[in-house]
N, C-alpha and C positions, 0 to 999 in steps of 0.2 A: 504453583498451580498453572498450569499452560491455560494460552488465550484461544478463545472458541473463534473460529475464523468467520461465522458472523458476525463478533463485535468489531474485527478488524475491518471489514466491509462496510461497517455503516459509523466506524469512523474517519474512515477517508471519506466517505460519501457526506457526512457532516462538515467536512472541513474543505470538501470538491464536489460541490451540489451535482455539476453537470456530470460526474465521472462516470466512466463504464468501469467498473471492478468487476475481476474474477480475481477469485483468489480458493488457489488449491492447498490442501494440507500434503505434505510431498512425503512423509514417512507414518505419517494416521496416528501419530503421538502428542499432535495439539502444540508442536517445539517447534515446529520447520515447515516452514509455509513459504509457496512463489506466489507472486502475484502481478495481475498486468492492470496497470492504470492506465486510461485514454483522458485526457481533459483538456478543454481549452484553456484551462489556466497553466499549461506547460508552453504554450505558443511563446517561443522565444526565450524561454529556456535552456538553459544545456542540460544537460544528463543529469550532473550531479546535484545542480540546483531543484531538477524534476523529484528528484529522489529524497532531496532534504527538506520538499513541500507533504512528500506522504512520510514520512518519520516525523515530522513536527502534526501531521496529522492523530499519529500516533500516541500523542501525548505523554511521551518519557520511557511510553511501554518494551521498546526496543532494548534488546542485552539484558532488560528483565523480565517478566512474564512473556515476552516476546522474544525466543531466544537468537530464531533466522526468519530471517525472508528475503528471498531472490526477486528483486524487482525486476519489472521491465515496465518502461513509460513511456510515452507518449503524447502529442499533441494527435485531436482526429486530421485526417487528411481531409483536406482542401476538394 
């Protein structure tokens, strides 16, 4: 069963109070979703570490009900 890109939004947003999430469905099949996270909890992060803070958001859902998602993250600017 594909994930509703709602729930994906408000559980980054559970686990990154401050975040600004979009997040689009990229094929309209509920499987393949990009999303852009902003947070101050990325300040001083690197990339990959930004990326394994919204997957652990995720809570295990990735590679299973959650097939792709094209990240791109962010700290807000200064």
């Amino acid at each position: 069963m594909p994930m509703d890109q709602n729930e994906i939004e408000r559980l980054i947003r559970a686990a990154l109070p401050d975040a600004e999430v979009l997040v689009e469905d990229l094929a309209g099949d509920g499987d393949h979703y990009a999303a852009r996270v902003v947070s101050s909890a990325f300040k001083g992060k690197t990339r990959v570490q930004q990326h394994q803070m919204v997957y652990q958001a995720l809570q295990g859902r990735m590679g299973g009900v959650l097939h792709a998602l094209a990240l791109q993250t962010s700290a807000p600017a200064d």
